[in-house]
C-alpha positions as CSV (number, residue, x, y, z in Angstrom):
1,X,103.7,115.1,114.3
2,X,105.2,118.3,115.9
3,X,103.5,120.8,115.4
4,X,104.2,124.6,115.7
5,X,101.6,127.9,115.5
6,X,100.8,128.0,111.9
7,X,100.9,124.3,111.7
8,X,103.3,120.9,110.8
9,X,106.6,121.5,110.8
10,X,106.9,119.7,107.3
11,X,104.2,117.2,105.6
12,X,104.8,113.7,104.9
13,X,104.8,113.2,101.2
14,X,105.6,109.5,99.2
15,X,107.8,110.0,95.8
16,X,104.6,108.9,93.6
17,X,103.0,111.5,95.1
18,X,105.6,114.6,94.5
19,X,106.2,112.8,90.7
20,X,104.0,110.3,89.6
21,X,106.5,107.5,89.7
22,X,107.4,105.3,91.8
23,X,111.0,105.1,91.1
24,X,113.8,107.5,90.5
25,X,114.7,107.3,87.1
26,X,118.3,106.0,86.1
27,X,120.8,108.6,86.5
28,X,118.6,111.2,88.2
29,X,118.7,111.8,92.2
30,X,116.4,112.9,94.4
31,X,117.4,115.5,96.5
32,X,116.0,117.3,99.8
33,X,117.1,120.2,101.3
34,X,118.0,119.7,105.2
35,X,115.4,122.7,106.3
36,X,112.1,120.8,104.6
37,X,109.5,123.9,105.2
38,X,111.8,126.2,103.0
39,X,114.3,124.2,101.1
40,X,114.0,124.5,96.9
41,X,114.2,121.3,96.4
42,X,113.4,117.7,94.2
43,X,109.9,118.5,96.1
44,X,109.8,121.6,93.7
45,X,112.2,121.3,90.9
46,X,111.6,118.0,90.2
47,X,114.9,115.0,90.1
48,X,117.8,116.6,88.6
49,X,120.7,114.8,86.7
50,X,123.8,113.2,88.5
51,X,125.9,115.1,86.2
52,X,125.0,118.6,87.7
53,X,126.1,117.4,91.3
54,X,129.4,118.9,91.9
55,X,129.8,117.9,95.5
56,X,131.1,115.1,97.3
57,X,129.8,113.7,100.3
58,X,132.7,113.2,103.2
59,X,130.6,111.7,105.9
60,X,127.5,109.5,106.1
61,X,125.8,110.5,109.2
62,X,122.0,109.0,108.9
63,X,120.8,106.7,109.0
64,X,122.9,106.4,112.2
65,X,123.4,102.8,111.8
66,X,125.3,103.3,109.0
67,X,126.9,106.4,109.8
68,X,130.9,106.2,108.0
69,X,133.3,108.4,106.9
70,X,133.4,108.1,103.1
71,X,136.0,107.2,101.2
């Protein structure tokens, strides 16, 4: 792991861990924030419902194999 002065620059966590499941439940997503160490985030809030997302997603950058412009 990288590391910086006041230690990792974010912790490896598994989804049973942050929720005590082991899958996503139907119609909920997962989300992270892109700047781990101070994002608000599924890690905090918990899954939210796909009906509160009001974005779109316009590219699919990572992983990079399977990087696309969406349609």
């Amino acid at each position: 792991k990288k590391q910086i002065a006041d230690g990792p620059l974010t912790y490896d966590f598994t989804l049973e861990e942050m929720t005590g499941k082991k899958t996503v439940p139907e119609g909920q997503l997962f989300v992270l924030g892109d700047n781990r160490r101070f994002s608000k985030d599924s890690r905090s809030i918990g899954t939210i419902s796909m009906d509160q997302v009001i974005g779109k997603a316009n590219i699919l950058y990572w992983p990079l194999k399977d990087a696309r412009i969406v349609k």
